[in-house]
Backbone as CSV, one residue per row, in Angstrom:
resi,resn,N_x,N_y,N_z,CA_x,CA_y,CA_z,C_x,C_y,C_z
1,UNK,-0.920,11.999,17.426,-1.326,12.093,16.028,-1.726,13.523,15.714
2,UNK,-1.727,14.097,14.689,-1.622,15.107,14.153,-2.170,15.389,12.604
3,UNK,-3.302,16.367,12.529,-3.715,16.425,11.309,-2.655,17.031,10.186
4,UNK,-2.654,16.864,9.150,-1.433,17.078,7.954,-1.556,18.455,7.879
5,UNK,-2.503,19.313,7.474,-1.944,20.760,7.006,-1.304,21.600,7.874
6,UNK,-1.447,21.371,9.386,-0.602,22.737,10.312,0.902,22.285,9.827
7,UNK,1.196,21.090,9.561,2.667,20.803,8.764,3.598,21.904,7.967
8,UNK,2.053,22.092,6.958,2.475,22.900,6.473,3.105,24.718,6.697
9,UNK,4.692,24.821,6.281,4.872,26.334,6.591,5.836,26.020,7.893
10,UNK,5.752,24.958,8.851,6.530,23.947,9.552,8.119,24.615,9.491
11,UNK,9.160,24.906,10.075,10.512,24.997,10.037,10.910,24.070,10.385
12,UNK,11.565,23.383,9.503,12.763,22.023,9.640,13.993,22.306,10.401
13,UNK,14.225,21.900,11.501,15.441,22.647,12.621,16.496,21.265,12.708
14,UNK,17.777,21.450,12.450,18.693,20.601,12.517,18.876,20.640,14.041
15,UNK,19.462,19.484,14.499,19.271,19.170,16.131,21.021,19.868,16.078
16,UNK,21.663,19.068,15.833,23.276,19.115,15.854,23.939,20.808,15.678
17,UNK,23.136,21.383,14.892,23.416,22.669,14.578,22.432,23.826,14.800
18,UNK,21.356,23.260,15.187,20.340,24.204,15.419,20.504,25.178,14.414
19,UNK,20.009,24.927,13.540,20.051,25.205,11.973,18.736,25.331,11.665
20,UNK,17.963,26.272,10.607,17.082,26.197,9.917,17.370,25.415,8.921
21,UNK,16.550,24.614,8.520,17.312,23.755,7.099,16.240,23.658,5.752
22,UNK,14.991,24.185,6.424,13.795,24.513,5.191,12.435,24.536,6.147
23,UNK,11.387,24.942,5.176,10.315,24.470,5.740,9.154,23.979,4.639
24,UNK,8.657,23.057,5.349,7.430,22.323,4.881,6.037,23.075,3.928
25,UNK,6.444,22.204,2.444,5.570,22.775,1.921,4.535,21.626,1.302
26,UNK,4.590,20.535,1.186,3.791,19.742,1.172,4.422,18.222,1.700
27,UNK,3.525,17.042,1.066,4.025,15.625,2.072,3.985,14.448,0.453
28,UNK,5.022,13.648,0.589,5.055,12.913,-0.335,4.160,11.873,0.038
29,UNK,3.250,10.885,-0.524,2.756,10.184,0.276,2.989,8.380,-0.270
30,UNK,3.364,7.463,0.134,3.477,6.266,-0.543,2.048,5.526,-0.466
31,UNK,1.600,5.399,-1.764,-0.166,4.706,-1.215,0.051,2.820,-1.041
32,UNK,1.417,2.478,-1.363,1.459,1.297,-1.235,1.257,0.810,0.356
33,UNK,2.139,1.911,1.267,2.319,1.680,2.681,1.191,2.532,3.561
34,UNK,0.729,3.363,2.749,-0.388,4.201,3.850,0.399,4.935,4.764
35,UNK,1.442,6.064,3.928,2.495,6.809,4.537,3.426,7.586,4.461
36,UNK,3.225,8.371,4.960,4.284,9.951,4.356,5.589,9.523,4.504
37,UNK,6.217,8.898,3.121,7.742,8.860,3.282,8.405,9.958,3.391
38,UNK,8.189,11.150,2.794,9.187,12.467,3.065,8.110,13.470,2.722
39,UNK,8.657,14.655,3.670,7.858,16.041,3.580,8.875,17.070,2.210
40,UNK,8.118,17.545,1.384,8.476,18.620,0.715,9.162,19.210,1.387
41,UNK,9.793,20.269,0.792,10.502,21.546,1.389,9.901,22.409,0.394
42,UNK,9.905,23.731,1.178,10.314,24.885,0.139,11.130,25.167,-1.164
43,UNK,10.795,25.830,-1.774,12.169,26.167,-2.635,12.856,27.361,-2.022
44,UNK,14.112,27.129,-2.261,15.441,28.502,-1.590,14.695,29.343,-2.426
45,UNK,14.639,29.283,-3.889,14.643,30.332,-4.999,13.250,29.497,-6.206
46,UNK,13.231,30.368,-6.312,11.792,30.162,-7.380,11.716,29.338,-8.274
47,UNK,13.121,29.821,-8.635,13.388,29.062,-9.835,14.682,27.659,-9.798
48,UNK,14.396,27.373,-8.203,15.723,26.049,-7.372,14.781,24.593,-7.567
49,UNK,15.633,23.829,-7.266,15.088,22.590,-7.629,14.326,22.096,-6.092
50,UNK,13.516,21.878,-5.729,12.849,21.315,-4.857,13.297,20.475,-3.978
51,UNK,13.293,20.112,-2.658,14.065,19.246,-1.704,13.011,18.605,-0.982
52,UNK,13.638,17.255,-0.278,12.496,16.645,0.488,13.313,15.337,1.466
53,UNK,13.206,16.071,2.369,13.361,15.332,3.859,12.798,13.749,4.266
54,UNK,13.430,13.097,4.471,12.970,11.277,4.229,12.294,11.232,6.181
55,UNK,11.286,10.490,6.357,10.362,11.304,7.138,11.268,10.328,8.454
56,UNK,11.678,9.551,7.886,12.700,8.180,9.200,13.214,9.179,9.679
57,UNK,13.691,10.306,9.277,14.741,11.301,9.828,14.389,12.124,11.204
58,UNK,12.794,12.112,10.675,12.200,13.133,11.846,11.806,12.387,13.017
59,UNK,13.042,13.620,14.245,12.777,13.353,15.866,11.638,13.922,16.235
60,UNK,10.716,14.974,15.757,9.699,15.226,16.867,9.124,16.249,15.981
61,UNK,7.839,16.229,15.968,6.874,17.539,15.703,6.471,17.905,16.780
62,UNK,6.726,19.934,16.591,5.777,20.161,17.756,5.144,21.243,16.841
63,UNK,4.802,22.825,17.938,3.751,23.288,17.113,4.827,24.522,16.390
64,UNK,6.167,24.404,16.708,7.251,25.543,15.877,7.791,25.116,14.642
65,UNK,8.423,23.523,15.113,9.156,22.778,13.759,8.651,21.286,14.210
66,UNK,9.557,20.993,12.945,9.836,19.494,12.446,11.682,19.718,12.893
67,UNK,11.768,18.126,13.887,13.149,18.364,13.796,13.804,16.673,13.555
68,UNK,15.115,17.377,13.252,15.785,16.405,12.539,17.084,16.174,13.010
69,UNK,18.243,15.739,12.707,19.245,15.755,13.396,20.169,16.398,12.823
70,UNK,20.329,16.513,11.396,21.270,17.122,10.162,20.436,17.488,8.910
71,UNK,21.232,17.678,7.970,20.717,17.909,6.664,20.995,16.613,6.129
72,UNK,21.663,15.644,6.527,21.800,14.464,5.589,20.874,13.436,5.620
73,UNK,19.313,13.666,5.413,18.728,13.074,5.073,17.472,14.016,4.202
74,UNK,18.246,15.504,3.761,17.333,15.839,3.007,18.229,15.895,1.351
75,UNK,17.496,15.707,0.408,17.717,15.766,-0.776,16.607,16.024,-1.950
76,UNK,17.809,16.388,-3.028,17.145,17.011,-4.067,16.305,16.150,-4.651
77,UNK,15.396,16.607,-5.525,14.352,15.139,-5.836,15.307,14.518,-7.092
78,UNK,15.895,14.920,-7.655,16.668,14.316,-8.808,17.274,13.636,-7.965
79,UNK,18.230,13.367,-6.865,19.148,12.491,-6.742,18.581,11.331,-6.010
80,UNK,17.019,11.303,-5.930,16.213,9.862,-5.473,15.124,9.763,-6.084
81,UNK,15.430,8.596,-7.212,14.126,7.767,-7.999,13.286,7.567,-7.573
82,UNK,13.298,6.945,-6.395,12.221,6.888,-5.978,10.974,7.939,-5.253
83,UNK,11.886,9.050,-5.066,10.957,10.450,-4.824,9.866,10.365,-5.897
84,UNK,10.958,10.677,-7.150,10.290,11.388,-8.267,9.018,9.599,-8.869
85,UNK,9.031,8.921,-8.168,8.326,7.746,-8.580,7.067,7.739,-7.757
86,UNK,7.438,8.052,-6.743,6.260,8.299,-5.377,5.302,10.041,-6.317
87,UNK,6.222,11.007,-6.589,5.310,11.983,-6.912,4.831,12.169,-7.955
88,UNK,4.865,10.568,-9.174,4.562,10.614,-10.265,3.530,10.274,-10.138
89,UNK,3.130,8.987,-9.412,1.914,9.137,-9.025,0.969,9.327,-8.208
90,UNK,1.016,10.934,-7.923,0.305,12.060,-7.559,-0.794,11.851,-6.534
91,UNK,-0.510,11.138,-5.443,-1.145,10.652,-4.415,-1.313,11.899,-3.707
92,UNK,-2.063,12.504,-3.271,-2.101,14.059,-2.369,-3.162,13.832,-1.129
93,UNK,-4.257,13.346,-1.546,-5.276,13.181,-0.742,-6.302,13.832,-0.186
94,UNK,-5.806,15.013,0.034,-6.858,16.039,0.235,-7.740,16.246,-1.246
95,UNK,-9.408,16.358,-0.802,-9.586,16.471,-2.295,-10.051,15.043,-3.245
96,UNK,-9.849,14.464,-2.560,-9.418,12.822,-3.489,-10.910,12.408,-3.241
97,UNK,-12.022,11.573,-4.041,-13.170,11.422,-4.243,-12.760,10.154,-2.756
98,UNK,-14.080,10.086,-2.226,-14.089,8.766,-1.405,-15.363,7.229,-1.597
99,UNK,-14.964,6.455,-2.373,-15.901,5.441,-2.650,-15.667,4.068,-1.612
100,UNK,-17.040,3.483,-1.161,-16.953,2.029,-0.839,-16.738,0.923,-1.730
101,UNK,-15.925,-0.470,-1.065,-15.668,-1.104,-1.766,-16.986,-2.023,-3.007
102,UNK,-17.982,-1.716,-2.479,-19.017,-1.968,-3.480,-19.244,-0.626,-4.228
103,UNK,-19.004,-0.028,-4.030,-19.392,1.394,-5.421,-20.214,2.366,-4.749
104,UNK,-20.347,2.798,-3.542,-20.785,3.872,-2.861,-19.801,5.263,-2.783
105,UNK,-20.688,5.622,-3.190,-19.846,7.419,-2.943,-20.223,8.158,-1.685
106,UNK,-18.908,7.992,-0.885,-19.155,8.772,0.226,-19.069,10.081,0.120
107,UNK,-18.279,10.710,-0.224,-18.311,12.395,-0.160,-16.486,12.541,-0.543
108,UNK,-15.917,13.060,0.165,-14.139,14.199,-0.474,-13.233,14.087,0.772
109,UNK,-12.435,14.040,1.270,-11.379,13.653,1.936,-11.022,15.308,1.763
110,UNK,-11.191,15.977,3.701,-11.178,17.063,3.556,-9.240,17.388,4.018
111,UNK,-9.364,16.396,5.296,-7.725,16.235,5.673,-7.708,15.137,5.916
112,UNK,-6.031,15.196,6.837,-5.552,13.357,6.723,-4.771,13.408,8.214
113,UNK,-4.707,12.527,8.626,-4.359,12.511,9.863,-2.987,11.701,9.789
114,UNK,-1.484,12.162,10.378,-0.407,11.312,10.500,-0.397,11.182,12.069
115,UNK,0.263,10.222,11.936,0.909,9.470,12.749,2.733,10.143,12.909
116,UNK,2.849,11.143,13.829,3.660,11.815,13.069,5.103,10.999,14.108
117,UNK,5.054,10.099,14.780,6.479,9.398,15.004,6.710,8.299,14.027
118,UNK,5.548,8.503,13.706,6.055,7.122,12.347,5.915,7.269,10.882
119,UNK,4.655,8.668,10.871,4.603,9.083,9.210,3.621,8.209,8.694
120,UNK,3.126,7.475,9.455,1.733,6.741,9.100,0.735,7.173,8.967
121,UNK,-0.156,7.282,8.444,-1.490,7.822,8.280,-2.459,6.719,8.696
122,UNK,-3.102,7.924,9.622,-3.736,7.246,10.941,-5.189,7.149,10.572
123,UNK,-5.551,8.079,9.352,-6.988,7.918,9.034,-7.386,9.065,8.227
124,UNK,-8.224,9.569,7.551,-8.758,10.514,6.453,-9.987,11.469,7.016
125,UNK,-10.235,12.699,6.895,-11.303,12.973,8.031,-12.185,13.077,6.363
126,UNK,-13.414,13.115,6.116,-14.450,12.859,4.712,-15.192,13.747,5.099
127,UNK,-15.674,15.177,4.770,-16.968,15.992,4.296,-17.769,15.320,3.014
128,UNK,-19.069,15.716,3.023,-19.772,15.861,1.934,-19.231,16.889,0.927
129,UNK,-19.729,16.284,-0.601,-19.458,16.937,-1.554,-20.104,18.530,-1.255
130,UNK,-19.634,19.566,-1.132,-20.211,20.681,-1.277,-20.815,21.134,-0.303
131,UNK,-20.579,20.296,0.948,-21.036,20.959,2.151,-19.392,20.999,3.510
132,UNK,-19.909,21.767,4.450,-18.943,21.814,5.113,-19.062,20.958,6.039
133,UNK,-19.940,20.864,6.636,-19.914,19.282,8.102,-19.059,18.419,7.283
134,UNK,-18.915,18.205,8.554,-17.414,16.983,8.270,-18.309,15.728,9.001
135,UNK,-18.246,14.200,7.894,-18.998,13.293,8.119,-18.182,12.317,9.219
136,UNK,-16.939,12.803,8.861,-16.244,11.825,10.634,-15.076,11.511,9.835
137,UNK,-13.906,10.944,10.393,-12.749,9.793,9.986,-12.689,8.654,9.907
138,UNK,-12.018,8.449,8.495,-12.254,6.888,8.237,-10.799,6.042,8.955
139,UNK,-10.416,5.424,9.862,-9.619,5.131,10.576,-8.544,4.499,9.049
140,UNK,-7.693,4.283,9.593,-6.430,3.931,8.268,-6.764,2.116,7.904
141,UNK,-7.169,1.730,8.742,-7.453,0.238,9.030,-9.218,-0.327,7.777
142,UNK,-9.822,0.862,7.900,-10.854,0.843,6.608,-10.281,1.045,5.608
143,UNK,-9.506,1.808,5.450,-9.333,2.333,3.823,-8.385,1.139,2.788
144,UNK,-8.539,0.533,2.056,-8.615,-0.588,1.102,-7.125,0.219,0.216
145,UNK,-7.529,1.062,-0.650,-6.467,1.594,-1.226,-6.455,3.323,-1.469
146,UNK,-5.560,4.024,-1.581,-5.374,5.603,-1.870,-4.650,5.558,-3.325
147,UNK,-5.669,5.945,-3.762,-5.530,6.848,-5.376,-4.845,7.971,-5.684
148,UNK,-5.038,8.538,-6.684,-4.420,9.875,-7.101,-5.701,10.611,-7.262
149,UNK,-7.021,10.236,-7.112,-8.413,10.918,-7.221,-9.006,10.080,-6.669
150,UNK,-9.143,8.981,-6.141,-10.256,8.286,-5.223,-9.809,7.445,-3.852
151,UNK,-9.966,7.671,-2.581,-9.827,6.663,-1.759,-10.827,5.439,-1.724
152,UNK,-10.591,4.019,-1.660,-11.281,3.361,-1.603,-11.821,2.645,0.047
153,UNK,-13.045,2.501,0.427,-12.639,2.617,2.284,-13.356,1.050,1.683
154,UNK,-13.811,0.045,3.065,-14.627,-0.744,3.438,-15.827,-0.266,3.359
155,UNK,-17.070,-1.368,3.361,-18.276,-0.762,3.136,-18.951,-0.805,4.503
156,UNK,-19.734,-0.050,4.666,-20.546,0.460,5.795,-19.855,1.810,6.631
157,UNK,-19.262,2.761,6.144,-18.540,3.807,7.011,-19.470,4.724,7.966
158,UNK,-20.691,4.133,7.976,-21.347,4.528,9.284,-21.127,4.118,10.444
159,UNK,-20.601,2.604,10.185,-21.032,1.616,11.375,-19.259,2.171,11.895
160,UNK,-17.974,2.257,11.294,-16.897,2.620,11.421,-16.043,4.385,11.930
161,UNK,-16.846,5.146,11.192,-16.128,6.485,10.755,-16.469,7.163,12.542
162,UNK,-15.329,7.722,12.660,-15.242,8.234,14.096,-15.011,9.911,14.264
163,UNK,-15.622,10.494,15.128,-15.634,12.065,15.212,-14.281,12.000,15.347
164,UNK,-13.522,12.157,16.707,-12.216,12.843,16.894,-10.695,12.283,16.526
165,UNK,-9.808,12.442,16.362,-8.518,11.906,16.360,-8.353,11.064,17.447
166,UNK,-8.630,11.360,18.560,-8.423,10.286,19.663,-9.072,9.480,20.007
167,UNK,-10.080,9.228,19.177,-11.108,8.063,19.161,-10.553,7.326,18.366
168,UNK,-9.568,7.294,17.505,-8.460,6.082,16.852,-8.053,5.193,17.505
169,UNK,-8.088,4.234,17.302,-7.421,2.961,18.154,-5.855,3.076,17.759
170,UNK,-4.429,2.609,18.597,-3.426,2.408,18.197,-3.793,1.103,17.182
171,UNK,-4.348,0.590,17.289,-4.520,-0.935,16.745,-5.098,-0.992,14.743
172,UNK,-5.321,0.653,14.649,-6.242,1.088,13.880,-5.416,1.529,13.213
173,UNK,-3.966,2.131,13.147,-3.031,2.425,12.658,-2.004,1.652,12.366
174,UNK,-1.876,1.383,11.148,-0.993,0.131,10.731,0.354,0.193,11.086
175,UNK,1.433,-0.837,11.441,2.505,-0.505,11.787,2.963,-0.426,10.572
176,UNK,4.424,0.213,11.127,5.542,0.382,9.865,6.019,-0.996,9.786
177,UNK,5.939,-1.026,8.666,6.245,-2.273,7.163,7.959,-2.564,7.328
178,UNK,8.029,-3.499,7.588,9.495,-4.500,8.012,10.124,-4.894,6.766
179,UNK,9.845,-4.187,5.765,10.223,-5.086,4.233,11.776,-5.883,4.102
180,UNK,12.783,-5.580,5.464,13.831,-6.034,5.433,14.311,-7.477,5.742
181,UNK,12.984,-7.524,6.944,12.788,-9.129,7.382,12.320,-9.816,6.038
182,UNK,11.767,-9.696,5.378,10.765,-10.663,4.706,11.423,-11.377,3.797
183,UNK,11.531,-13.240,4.629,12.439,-13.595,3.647,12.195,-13.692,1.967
184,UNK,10.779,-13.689,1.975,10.405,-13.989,0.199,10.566,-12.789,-0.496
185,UNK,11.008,-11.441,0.238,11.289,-10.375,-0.180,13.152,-10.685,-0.773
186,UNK,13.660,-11.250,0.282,14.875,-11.395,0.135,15.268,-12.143,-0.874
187,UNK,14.570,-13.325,-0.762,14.467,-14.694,-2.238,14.482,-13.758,-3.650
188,UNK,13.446,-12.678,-3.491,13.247,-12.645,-4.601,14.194,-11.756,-5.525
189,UNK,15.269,-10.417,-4.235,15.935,-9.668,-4.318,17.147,-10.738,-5.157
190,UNK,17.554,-11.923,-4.702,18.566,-12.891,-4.917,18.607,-13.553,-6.294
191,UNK,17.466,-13.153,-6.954,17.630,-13.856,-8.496,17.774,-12.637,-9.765
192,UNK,18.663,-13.472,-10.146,19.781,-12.162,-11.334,18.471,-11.335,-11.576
193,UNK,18.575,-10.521,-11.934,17.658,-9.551,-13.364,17.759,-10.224,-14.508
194,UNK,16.768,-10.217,-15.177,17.055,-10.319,-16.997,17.479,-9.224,-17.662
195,UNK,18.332,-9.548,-18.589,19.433,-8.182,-19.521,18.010,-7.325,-19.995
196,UNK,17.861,-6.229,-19.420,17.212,-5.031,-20.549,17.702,-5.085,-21.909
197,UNK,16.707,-4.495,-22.587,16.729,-4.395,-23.960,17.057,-3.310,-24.308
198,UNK,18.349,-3.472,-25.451,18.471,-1.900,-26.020,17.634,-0.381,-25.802
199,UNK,16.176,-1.021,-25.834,15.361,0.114,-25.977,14.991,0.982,-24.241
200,UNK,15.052,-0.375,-23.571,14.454,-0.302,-22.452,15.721,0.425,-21.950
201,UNK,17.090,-0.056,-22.396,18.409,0.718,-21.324,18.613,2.414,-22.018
202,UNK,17.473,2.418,-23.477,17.591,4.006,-23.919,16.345,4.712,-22.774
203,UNK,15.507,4.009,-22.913,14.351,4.309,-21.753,15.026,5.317,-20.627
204,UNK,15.765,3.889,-19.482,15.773,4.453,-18.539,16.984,5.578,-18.463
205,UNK,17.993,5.380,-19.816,19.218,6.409,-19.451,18.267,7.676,-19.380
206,UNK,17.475,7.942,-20.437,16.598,9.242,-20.712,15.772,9.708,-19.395
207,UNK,15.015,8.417,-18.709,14.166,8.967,-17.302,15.255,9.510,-16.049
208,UNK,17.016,8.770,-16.236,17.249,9.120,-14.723,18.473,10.339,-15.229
209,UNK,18.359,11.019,-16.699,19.066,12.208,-17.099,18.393,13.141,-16.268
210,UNK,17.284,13.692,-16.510,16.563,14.711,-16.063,14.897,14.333,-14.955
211,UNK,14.960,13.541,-14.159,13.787,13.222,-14.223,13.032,14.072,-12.848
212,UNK,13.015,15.370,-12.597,12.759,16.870,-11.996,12.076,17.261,-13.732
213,UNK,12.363,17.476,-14.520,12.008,17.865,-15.591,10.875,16.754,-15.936
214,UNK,10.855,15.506,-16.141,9.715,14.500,-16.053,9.022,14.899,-15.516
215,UNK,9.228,14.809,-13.785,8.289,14.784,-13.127,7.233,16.171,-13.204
216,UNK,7.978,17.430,-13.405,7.420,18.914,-13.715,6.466,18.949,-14.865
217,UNK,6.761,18.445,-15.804,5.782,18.417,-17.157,5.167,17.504,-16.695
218,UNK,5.021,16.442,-15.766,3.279,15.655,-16.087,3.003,16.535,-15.025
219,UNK,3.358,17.012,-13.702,2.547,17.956,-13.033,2.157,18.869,-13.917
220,UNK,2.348,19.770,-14.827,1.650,20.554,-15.048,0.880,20.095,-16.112
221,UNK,1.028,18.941,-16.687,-0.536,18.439,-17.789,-1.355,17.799,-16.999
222,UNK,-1.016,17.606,-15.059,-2.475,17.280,-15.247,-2.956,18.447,-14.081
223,UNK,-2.307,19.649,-13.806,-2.812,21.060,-13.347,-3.609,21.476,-14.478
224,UNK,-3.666,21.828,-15.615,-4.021,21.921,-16.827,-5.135,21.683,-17.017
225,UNK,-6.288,22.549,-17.023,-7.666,22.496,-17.054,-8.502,22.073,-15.791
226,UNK,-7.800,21.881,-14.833,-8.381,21.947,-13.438,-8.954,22.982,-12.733
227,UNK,-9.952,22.956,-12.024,-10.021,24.156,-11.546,-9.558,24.457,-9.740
228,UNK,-9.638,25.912,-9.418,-8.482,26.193,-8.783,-9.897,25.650,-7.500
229,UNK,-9.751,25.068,-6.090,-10.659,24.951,-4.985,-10.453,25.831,-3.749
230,UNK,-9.458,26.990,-4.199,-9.129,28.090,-2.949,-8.769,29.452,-3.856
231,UNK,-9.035,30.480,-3.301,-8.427,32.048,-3.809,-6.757,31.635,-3.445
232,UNK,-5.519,31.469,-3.957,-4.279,31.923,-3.813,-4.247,33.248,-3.866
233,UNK,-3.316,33.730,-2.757,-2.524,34.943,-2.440,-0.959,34.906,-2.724
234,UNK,-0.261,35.783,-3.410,1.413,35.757,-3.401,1.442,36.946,-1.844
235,UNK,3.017,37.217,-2.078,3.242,38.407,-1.794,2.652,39.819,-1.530
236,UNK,2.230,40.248,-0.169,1.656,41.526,0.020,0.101,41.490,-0.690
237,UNK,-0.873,40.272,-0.290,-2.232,39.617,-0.634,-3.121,39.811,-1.978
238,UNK,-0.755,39.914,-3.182,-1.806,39.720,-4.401,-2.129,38.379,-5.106
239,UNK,-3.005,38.435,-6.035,-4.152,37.258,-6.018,-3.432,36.690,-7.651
240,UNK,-3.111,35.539,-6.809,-2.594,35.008,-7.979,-3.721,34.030,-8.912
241,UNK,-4.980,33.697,-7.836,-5.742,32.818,-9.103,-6.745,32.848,-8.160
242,UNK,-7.867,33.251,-8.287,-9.393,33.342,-7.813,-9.580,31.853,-7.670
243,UNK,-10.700,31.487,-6.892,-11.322,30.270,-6.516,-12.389,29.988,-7.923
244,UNK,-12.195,28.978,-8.086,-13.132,28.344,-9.352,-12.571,28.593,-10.756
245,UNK,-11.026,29.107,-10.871,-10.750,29.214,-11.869,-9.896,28.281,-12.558
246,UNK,-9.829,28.058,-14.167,-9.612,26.931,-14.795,-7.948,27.285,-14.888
247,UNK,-7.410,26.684,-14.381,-6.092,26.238,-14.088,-5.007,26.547,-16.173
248,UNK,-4.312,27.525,-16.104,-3.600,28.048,-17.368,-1.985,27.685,-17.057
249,UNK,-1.428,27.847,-18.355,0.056,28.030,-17.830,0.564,29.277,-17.700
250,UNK,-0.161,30.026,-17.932,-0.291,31.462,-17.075,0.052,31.461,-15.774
251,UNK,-1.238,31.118,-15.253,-1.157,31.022,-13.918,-0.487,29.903,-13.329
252,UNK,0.055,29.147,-13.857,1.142,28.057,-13.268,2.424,28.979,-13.165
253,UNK,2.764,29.429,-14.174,4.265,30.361,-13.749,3.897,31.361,-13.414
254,UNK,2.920,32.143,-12.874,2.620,33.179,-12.106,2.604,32.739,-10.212
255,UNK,2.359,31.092,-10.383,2.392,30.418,-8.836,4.148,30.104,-8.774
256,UNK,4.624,29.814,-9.520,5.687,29.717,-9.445,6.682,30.511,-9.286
257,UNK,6.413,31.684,-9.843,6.993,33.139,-9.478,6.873,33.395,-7.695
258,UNK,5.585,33.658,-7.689,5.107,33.776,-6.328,5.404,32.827,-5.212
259,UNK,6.661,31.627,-5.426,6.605,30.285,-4.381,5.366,29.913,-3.983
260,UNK,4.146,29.592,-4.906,3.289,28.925,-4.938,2.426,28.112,-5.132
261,UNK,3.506,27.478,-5.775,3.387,25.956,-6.983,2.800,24.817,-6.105
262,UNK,3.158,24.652,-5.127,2.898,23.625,-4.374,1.183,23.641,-3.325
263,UNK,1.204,25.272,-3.588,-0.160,25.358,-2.547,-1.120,25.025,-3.852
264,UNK,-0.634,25.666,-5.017,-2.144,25.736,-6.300,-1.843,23.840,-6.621
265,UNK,-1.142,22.818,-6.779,-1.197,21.482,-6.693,-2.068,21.322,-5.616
266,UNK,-1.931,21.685,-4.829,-2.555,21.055,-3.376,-4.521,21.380,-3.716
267,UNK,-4.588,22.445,-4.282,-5.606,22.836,-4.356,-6.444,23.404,-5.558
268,UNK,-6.714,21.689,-6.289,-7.387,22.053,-7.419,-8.107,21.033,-7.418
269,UNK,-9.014,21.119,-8.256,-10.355,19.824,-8.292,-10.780,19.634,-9.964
């Protein structure tokens, strides 16, 4: 198991070609499954459409790359709905408030721990608000549900929350989700659809025309008056946005200029 940010910056190495094929700039996360379906990529060009590697793909993390076998399991986010559906709602985690299931506020979800042969998330490590001690990890097996701003754990995370990564139980880490077996999954796949409605088939022609452009405009309305929780650096350590500052569209296409769109998302409060 492996904490999420050394990920980041990661070189994606094709096995077959020993190929560079990108590197890791953030992690998509599914909060239904408690699991990094695909890692970001870089952008080639500043102004290129974004790519993201489906995480089934990946043979092995070590501490150089992420490797894979080809490029054919990375793609553009336009040509999978369900990417751009997973990053609509803006599951990130780092950052994310942490409450018990009765209404206790534990403190902020500083990192996240994968499970990196399976892309599972193995558990959340929680600091206090505004301090740096780190109050321990909440194993993946507490946590109830992951938000887009709040994790919800079980109550009592004293009696639970554990210092190290290897104090995780395998048992503590949920397996990967069989959704193929499940016959009531299958039953339910087996009964027609009902005809959409005129409006609904203008709906979706409009969401799956452009939906990189969707997904870009609600990222940046809800970057938009946030404030920044790290100093960003571009190129040769100039400063693209001081720590504590209120998030502009200035400084959104000034991160974007700089290939840094993805670190100032990662890091705003």
């Amino acid at each position: 198991m492996k904490k999420a940010q050394p990920f980041i910056g990661l070189s994606v190495m094709g096995i077959d070609d020993g190929e560079q094929l990108g590197k890791v700039a953030g992690f998509i996360v599914n909060p239904d499954s408690g699991r990094v379906d695909y890692l970001l990529l870089e952008r080639e060009l500043w102004y290129g459409e974004m790519k993201a590697v489906n995480y089934d793909a990946v043979l092995g993390v070590g501490e150089f790359a992420v490797m894979t076998g080809n490029g054919k399991e990375i793609y553009a986010i336009s040509e999978r709905p369900e990417i751009v559906a997973l990053l609509e709602k803006g599951v990130q985690l780092v950052n994310a408030g942490v409450v018990t299931r009765s209404g206790e506020y534990v403190g902020v979800v500083a990192e996240y721990i994968i499970d990196e042969k399976t892309g599972n998330i193995a558990g959340c490590e929680i600091s206090g608000e505004g301090a740096d001690k780190i109050l321990g990890i909440v194993p993946a097996d507490k946590v109830i549900t992951y938000g887009a701003k709040y994790i919800v754990i079980e109550d009592g995370p004293d009696k639970f929350l554990v210092r190290e990564i290897s104090d995780i139980a395998p048992g503590q880490v949920p397996a990967l989700l069989e959704t193929q077996s499940s016959p009531q999954l299958a039953a339910v796949e087996e009964k027609p659809a009902p005809e959409p409605s005129p409006v609904e088939v203008k709906a979706e022609v409009q969401e799956e025309t452009d939906p990189v452009e969707l997904f870009e405009a609600r990222q940046r309305q809800y970057l938009l008056g946030k404030k920044t929780a790290k100093k960003i650096t571009g190129a040769g350590g100039k400063v693209i946005v001081e720590e504590g500052v209120v998030v502009t569209n200035d400084i959104i296409e000034s991160a974007v200029a700089e290939d840094k769109y993805i670190e100032l998302t990662m890091n705003v409060k």
